[in-house]
C-alpha positions as CSV (number, residue, x, y, z in Angstrom):
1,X,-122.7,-37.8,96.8
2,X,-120.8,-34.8,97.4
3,X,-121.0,-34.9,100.7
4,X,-119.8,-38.4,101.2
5,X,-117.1,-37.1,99.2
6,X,-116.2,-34.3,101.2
7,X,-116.0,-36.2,104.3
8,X,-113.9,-39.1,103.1
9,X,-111.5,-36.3,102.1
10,X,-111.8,-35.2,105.3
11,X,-111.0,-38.8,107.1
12,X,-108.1,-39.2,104.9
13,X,-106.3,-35.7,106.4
14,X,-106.9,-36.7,109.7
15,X,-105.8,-40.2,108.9
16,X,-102.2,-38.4,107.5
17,X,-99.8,-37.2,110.2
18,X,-99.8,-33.7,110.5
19,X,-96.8,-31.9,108.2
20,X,-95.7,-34.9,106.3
21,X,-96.2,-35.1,102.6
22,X,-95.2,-38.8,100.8
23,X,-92.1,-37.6,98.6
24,X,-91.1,-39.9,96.1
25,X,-87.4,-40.0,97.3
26,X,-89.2,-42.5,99.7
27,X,-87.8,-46.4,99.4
28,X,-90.9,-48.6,97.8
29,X,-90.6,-51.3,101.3
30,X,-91.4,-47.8,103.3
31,X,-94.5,-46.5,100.4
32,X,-96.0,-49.8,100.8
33,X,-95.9,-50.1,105.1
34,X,-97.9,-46.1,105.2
35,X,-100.5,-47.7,102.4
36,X,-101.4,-50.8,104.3
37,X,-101.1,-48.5,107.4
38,X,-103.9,-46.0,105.8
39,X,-105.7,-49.1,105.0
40,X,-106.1,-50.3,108.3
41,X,-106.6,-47.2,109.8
42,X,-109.6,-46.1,107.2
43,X,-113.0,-47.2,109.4
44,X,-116.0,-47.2,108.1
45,X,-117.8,-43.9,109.3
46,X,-120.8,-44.3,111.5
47,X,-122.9,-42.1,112.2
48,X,-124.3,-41.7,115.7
49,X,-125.8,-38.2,116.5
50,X,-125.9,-37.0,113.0
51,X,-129.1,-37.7,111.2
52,X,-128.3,-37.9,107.3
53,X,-130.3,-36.5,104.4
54,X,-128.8,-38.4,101.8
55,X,-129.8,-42.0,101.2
56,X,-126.5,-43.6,101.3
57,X,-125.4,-41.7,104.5
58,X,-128.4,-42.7,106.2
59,X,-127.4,-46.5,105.6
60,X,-124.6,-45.8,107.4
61,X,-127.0,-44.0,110.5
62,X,-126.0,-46.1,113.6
63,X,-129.1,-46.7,115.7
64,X,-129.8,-45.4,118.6
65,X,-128.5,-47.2,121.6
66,X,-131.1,-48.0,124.4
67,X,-129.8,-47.5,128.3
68,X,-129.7,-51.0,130.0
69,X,-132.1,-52.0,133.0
70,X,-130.4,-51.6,136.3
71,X,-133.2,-51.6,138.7
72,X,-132.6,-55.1,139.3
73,X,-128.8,-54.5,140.3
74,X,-130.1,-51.4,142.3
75,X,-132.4,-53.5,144.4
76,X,-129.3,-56.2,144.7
77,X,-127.2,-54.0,146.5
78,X,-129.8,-52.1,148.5
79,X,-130.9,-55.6,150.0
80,X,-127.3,-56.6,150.7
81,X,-126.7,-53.5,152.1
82,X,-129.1,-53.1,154.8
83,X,-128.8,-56.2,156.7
84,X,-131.8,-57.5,159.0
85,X,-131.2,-56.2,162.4
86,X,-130.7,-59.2,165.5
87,X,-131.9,-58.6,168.8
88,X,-131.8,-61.4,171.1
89,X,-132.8,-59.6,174.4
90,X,-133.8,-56.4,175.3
91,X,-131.5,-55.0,178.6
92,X,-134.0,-52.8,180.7
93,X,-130.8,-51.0,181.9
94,X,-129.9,-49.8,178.6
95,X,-133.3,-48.7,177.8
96,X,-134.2,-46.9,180.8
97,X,-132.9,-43.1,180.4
98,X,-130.6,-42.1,183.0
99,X,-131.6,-39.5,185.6
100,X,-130.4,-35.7,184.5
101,X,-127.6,-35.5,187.0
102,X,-125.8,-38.5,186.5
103,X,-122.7,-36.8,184.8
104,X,-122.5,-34.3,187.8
105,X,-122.1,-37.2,190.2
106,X,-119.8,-39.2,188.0
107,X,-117.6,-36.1,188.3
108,X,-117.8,-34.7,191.6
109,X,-117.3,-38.4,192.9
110,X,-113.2,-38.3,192.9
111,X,-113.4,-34.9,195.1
112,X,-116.0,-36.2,197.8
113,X,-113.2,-39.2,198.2
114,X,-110.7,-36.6,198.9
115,X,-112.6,-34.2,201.1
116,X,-114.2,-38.0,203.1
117,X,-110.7,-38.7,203.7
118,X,-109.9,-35.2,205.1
119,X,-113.1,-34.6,207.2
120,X,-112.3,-38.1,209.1
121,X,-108.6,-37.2,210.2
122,X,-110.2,-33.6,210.9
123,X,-112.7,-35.8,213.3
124,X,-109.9,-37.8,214.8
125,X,-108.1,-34.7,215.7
126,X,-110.5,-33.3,217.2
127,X,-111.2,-36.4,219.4
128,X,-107.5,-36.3,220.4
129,X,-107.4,-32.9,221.3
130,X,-110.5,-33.3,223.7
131,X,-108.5,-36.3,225.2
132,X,-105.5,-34.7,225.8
133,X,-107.6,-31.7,227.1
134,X,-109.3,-33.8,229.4
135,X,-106.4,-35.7,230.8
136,X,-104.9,-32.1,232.0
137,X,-108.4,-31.7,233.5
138,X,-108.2,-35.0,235.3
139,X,-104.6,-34.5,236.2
140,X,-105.1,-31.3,237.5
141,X,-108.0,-32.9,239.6
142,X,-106.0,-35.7,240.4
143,X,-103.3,-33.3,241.5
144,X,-106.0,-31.3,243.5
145,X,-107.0,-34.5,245.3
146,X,-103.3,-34.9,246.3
147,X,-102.5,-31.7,247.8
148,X,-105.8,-31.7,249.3
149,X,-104.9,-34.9,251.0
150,X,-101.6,-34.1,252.0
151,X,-103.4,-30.9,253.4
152,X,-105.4,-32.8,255.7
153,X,-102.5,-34.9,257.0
């Protein structure tokens, strides 16, 4: 019984803002507002983690409060979240690993363009330059012809 006692005490303090003491100065209309206040306030204690020794306390012993199932929500959301996979047709193209290389020649592809385009006007010169050298050969044997002719004469 004491104990009961003690702790309603207790409730009441807590229940009374800190520092303020009713004085009687106080109007009646403002007296009665605080009571019904205090009333409404003033819960019934439960007791959740404290086991009682005392037979009325232990009326007032909440019981303890089992942890709902959520396996079946669990498995919910797994499902939902690993959808079935769909595949239609299999591309041999995509499954066949690419040789090791492949990269290199991606990569080296843009140069051999350049150096293509610089080897054929490198031919092409050439092939002028033996034209032009050959036509001073065969005007210089044309021009031999001539004076051998107009030796003769």
């Amino acid at each position: 019984m004491n104990i009961l006692f003690a702790l309603q005490k207790v409730a009441q303090r807590l229940d009374r803002p800190k520092g303020r003491v009713p004085e009687d100065g106080e109007p009646e209309s403002k007296r009665a507002l605080e009571e019904t206040d205090s009333e409404m306030k003033h819960r019934e204690l439960k007791l959740r983690n404290y086991t009682p020794e005392d037979e009325e306390l232990k009326e007032r012993q909440v019981p303890k409060a089992k942890p709902a199932s959520v396996e079946e929500k669990v498995k919910d959301q797994l499902e939902a979240a690993n959808p079935e996979p769909v595949i239609e047709e299999v591309d041999l193209a995509n499954l066949a690993p690419r040789k090791p290389d492949w990269d290199l020649k991606r990569d080296v592809a843009k140069k051999l363009e350049k150096l293509e385009k610089r080897t054929q006007r490198a031919i092409a010169e050439l092939i002028r330059e033996r034209l032009k050298g050959s036509e001073a050969e065969l005007a210089a044997a044309v021009g031999a012809v001539n004076v051998e002719e107009g030796d003769s004469d």
